[in-house]
C-alpha atoms as one frame of an Amber mdcrd trajectory, in Angstrom:
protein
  24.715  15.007  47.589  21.679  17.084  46.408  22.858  21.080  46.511  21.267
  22.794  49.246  20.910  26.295  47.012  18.300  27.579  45.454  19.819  29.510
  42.756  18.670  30.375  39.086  19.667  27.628  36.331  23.442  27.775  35.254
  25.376  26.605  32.505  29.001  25.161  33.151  30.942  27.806  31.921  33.237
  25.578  29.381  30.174  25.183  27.355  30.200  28.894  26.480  31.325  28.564
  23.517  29.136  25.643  22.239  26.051  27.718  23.538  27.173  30.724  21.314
  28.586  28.875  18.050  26.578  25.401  18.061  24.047  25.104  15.612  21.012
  23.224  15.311  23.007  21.778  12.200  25.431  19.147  12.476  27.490  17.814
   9.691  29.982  14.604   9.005  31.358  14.856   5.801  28.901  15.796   3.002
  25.541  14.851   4.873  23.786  17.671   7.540  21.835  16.219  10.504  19.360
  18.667  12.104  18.695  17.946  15.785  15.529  20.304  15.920  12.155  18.157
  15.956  14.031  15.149  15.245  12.585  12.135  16.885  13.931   9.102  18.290
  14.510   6.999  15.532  16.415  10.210  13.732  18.430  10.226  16.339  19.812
   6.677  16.756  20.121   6.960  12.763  22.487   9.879  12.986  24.318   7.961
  15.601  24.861   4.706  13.059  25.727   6.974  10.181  28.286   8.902  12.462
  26.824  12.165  11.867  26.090  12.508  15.335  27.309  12.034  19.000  25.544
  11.966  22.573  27.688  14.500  23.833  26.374  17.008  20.891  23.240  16.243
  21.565  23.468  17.527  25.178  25.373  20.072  24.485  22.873  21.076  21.761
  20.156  20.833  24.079  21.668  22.902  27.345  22.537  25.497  24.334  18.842
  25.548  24.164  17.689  25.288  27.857  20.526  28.411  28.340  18.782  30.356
  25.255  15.162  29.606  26.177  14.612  28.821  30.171  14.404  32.391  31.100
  11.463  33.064  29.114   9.640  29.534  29.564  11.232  28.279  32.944  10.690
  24.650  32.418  14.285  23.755  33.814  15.119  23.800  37.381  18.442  21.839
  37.259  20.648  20.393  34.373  22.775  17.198  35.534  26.409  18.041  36.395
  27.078  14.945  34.854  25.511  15.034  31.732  28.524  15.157  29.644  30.132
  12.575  31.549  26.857  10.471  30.704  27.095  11.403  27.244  30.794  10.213
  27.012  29.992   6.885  28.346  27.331   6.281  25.813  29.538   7.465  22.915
  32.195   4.776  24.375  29.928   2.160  24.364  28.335   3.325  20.783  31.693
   2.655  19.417  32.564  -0.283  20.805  29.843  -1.790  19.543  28.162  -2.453
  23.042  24.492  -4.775  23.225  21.653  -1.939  22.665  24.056   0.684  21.886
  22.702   1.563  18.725  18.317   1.504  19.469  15.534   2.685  21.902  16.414
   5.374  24.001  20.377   5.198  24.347  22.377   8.016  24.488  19.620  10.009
  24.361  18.669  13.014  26.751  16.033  13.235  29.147  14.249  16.334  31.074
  12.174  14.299  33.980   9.533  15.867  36.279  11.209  17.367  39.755   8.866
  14.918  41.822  10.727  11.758  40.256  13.925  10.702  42.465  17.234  10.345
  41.261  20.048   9.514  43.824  22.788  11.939  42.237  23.687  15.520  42.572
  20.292  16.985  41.493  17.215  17.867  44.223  13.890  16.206  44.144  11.491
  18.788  45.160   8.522  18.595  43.774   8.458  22.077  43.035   8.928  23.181
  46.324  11.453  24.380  48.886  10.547  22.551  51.580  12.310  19.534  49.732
  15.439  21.424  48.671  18.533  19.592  49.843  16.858  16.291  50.566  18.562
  13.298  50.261  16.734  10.144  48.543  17.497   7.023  49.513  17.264   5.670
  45.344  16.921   6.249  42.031  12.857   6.259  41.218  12.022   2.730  39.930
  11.603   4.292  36.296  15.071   5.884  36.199  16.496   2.871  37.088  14.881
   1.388  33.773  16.085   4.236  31.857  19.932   4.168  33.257  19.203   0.280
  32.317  18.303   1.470  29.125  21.174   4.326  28.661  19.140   7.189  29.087
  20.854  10.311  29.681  19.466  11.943  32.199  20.049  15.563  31.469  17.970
  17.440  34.238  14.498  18.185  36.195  11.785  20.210  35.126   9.090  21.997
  36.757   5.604  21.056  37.817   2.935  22.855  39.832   4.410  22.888  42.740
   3.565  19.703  45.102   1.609  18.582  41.786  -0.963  21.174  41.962  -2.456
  20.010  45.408  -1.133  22.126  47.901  -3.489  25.120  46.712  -6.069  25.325
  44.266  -5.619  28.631  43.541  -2.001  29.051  42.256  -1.811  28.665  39.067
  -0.893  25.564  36.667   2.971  25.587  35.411   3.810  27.906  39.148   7.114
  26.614  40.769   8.355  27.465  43.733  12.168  27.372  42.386  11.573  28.737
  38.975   8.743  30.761  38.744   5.584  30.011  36.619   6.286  28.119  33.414
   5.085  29.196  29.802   3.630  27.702  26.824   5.847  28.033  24.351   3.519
  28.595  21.774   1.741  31.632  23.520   3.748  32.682  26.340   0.054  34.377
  28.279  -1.768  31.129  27.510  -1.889  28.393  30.230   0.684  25.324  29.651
  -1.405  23.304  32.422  -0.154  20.958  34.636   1.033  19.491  36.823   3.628
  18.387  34.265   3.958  21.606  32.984   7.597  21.888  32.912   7.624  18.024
  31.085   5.442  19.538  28.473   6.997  22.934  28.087  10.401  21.202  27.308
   8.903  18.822  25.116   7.116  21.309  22.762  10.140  23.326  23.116  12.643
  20.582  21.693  15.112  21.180  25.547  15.169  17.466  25.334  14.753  14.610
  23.279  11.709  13.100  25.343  10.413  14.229  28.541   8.344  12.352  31.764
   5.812  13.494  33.234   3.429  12.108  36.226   0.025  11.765  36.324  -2.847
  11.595  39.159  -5.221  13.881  38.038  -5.023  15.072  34.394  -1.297  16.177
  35.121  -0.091  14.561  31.797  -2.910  14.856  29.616  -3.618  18.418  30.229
  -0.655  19.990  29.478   0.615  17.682  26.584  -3.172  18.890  24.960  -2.091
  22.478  25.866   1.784  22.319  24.584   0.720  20.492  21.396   2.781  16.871
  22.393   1.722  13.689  22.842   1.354  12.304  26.663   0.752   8.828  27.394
  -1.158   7.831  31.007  -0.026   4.663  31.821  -2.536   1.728  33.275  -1.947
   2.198  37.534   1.304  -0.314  37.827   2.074  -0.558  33.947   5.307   1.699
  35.077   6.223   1.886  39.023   5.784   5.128  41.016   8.551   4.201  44.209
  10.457   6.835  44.257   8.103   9.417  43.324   6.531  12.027  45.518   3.107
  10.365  46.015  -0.495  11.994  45.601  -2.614   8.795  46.267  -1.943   4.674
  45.123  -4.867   4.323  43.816  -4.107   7.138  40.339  -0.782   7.705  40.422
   1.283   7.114  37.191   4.316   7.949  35.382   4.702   8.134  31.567   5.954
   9.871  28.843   5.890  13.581  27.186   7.224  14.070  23.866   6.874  15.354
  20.342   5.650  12.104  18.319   3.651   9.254  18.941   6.596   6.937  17.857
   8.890   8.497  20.622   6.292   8.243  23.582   5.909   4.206  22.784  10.005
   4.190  22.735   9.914   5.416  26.612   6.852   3.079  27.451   8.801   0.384
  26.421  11.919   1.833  28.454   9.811   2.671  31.881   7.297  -0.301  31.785
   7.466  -3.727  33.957   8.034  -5.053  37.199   9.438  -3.183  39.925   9.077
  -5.029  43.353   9.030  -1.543  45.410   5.693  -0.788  43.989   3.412  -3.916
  44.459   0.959  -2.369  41.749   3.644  -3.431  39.042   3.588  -6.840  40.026
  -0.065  -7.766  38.643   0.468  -5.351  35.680   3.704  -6.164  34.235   2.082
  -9.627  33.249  -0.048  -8.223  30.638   2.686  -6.234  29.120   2.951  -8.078
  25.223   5.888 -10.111  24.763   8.561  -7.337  22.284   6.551  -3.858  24.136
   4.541  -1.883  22.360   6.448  -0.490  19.774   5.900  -3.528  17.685   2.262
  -1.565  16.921   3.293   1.339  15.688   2.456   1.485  12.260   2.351   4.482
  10.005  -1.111   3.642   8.422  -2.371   2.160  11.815  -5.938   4.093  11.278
  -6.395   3.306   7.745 -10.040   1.574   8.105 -10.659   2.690  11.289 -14.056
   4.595  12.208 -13.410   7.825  14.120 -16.144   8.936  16.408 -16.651  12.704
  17.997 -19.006  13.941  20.889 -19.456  17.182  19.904 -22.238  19.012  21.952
 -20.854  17.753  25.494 -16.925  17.509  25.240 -16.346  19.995  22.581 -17.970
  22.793  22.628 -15.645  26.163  21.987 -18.188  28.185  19.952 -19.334  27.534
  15.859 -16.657  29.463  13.734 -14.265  30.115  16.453 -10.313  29.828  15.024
  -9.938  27.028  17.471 -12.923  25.142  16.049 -11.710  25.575  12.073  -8.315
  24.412  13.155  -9.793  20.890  15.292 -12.278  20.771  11.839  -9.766  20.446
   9.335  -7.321  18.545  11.364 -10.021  15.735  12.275 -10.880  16.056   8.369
  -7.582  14.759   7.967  -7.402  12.009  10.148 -11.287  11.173   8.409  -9.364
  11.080   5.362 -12.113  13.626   3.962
C-alpha cells in the first residue's frame, strides 16, 4: 500500500556507505566501466563483460538522487524495492534467462508521478490531494516495462496536475517537492510538465526517464534540459493508468540522454493494450522488429535540412544562444 506521508526523499540507511564511497567508476579486473552518460547499449555491454551489475547501477544512481535531489528536486519517491528488483535481474542475467542480456533489462527507470504503479510508491500527479491513493494497476506502459525487466527505481516530479490546475504556477512546481531545477542553470526554467522526467534525465539519476505529453509537456522540457523526448502518435503507447488531461492528446514516451536510448523505450512501451482502445488501431502500424532497427549512425548523411528562421527562431542576431544553434546546425549541415 501507497504511504500516506508526505515526507522529504530518504535513502535506506544501509546504503550509506555506497552513497559516500561508490564511485562513478566501476572496475572487474583490469577494465573500468563509467556509469556517468553511459547509454543503453553501454550498459547491457558492461553487463555481458561482467564489469557491471543491476544492483550497482541502482545503487549508483540513488547515490546520485541522495547527492543531487535537494538542489534539483526531480525525485519524489525511490522504490523500496529497487534492490530487490535489481537482484532479480542479476539472477536472471546469470542464468542466462531469454532477453536477459538486451533492451532495457536490468536497467533503472525514474517515471513521471502521474503514471500508476500498483506497489508501495504514490501516484499523485504532483499533488496532495492524491497522496495515499490506491490504484487499482500498474499503468499499461509499466506493465510493458516489468515485461521487459525494467527496474523501476522511483517517480519524479511534474507540474503539479500537469500544469492545468493553474496557469500561473510555475513549470517544474510540485506540490510534494518543491519547484524543480534545470540542472544546467539552476534560475533558468526546466519546463514542463515533465519537468522532473527531464531534470533526471539531463542529470544522469536514471538510466532513461518517461515522461507524458498533452500539451508540449515532453518536448518542452527535454528542449530546455538538453535530452531527447520522443511524443508518441495518440495510441502508439497506452495512457490507462495515467492521470488523464483529455483522449484526444494524451501520450506517454520517453526522456533520455541519446537518441539510441529513447528508440530502446519506444520499443519497450509501444503496442496494444486493450484498456486504452486508442492502442488498438495504432499498434497495427507499428513495423515488424520496432524501431530500433532504424537507428543508424550516419542516418542523415544525404539528407537536406531545412530551417524557418524569421517565424520559429528568432532569439536576436549575435545573441550566445544564436552562435551556439549556428554552429551546431553547421554541424549537422556538414558545413
Amino acid at each position: 500500500m501507497a504511504s500516506t506521508k508526505s515526507s522529504p526523499l530518504t535513502i535506506p540507511l544501509f546504503l550509506t556507505w555506497m552513497i559516500l564511497f561508490l564511485q562513478p567508476m566501476v572496475s572487474s579486473g583490469n577494465h573500468a566501466f563509467s556509469i556517468k552518460e553511459a547509454t543503453v547499449q553501454d550498459l547491457q555491454l558492461a553487463f555481458e563483460k561482467n564489469q557491471l551489475t543491476s544492483r550497482q547501477l541502482v545503487a549508483f544512481y540513488m547515490g546520485e538522487i541522495h547527492r543531487l535531489n535537494a538542489l534539483l528536486r526531480p525525485v519524489i519517491e525511490v522504490n523500496p524495492d529497487a534492490l530487490y528488483q535489481a537482484d532479480e535481474a542479476d539472477r536472471e542475467r546469470k542464468a542466462k534467462a531469454p532477453g536477459s542480456l538486451s533492451g532495457l533489462h536490468g536497467l533503472p527507470i525514474l517515471l513521471k508521478d502521474n503514471i500508476a504503479t500498483k506497489d508501495k510508491m504514490n501516484t499523485t500527479a504532483s499533488s496532495l490531494a492524491l497522496l495515499g491513493s490506491i490504484v487499482p494497476r500498474d499503468a499499461g506502459v509499466v506493465s510493458k516495462l516489468r515485461k521487459a525487466g525494467a527496474i523501476i527505481l522511483g517517480k519524479v516530479s511534474l507540474s503539479e496536475w500537469a500544469h492545468f490546475r493553474d496557469g500561473g504556477v510555475p513549470s517544474g512546481w510540485c506540490a510534494r517537492t518543491g519547484q524543480g531545477k534545470n540542472p544546467y542553470n539552476i534560475s533558468k526554467d526546466p519546463c514542463g510538465s515533465s519537468s522532473g522526467s527531464a531534470i533526471a534525465a539531463a542529470a544522469n539519476l536514471a538510466a532513461v526517464t518517461l515522461g507524458t505529453d498533452t500539451d508540449g509537456s515532453i518536448l518542452c522540457p527535454s528542449n530546455n534540459n538538453a535530452i531527447v523526448g520522443i511524443k508518441p502518435t495518440v495510441g502508439l503507447t497506452s495512457r490507462a493508468g495515467v492521470v488523464p488531461i483529455t483522449p484526444r492528446q494524451d501520450t506517454v514516451g520517453p526522456m533520455c540522454r541519446t537518441v539510441a536510448d529513447a528508440v530502446y523505450v519506444l520499443d519497450a512501451i509501444s503496442g496494444l493494450d486493450y484498456n486504452d482502445k486508442a492502442t488498438i488501431e495504432a499498434s497495427r502500424y507499428i513495423p515488424r522488429g520496432g524501431y530500433k532497427q532504424f537507428l543508424k549512425i550516419d542516418g542523415l548523411k544525404g539528407k537536406r535540412l531545412g530551417l524557418f528562421r524569421n517565424e520559429f527562431f528568432n532569439v536576436g542576431e549575435g545573441s550566445v544562444y544564436a552562435k551556439v544553434f549556428e554552429r551546431h546546425f553547421s554541424t549537422l549541415s556538414g558545413d
